[in-house]
C-alpha positions in Angstrom: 22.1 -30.6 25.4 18.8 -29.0 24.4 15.7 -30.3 23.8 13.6 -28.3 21.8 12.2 -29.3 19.1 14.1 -28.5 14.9 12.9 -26.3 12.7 11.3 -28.1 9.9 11.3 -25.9 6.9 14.3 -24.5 5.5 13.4 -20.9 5.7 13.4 -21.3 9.2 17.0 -22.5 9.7 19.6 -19.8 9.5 22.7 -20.0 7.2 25.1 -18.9 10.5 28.0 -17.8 8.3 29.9 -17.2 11.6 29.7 -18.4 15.7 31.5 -17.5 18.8 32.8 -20.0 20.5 33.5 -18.8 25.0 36.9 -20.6 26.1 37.2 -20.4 30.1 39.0 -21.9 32.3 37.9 -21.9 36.1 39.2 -23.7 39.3 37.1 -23.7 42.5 34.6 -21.3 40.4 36.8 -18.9 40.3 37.4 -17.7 35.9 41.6 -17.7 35.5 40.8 -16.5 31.7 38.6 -16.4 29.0 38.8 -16.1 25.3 36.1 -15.5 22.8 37.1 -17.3 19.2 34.8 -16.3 16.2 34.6 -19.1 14.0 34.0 -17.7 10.3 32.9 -20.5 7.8 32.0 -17.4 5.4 31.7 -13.6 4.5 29.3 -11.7 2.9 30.9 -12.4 -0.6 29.1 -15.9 -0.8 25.6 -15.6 -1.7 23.0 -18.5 -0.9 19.9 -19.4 -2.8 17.2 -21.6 -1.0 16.4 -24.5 -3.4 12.7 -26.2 -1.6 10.7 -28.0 -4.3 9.1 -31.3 -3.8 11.3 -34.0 -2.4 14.0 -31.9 -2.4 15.4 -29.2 0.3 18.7 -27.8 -0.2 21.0 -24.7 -0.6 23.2 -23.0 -3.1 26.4 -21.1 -2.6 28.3 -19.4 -4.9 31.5 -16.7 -4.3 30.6 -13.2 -6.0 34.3 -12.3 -6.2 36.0 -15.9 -6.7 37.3 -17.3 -9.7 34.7 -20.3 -9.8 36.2 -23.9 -9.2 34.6 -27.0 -9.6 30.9 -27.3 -8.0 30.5 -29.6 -5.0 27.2 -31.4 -3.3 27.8 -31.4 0.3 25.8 -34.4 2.5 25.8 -34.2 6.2 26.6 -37.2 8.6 23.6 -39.8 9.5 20.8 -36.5 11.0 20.2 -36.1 7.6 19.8 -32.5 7.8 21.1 -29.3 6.1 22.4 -27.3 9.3 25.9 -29.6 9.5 26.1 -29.8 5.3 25.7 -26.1 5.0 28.0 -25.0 7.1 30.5 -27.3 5.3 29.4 -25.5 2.0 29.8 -22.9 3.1 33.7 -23.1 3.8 34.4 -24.6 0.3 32.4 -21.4 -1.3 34.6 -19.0 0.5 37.6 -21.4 -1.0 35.5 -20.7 -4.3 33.8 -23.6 -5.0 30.3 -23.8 -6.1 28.6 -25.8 -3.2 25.3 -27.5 -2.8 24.2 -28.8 0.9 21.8 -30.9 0.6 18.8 -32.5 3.3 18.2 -35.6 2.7 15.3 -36.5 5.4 14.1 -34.8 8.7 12.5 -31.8 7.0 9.7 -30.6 5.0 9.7 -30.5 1.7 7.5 -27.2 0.5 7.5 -23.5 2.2 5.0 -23.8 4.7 
């Protein structure tokens, strides 16, 4: 757990369009293996637009090279922030979908 405290304008919060994820196992301290898993949600074909206007924080994503599906808004759980809902649009944009996470509270709403 950290405690430090969230960014609150978008500008701030990066898109993280991939993570690495450190499996290990270990008995008595000692590491039997370890495996490092890259998770991708996209590639550099998606391109994002930062939407911040008043009352509303959100961001776009669109496939360059995709034949364009129906557009989706993607909510997060009850943090009512964009890191969770991006990351989910992000994964339906590399499927070709037109995406649009969306903040709903817990950040500012102009580009300080």
């Amino acid at each position: 757990m950290r405690n430090k405290e969230l960014a609150k304008n978008l500008l701030d919060i990066s898109e993280n369009r991939s993570c690495n994820i450190i499996f290990t196992v270990e008995i008595d301290g000692k590491v039997l293996a370890s495996k490092i898993h890259t998770r991708q949600f996209c590639d550099d074909t998606i391109i994002s637009k930062s939407i911040v206007q008043k009352n509303f924080v959100g961001r776009y994503f669109i496939s360059e090279i995709k034949k364009q599906r129906p557009a989706i808004i993607v909510v997060s759980g009850s943090e009512g922030r964009i890191e969770k809902a991006q990351a989910i649009a992000e994964v339906l944009a590399q499927q070709g979908y037109s995406t649009l996470a969306v903040c709903y509270f817990g950040m500012n709403d102009h580009i300080t």
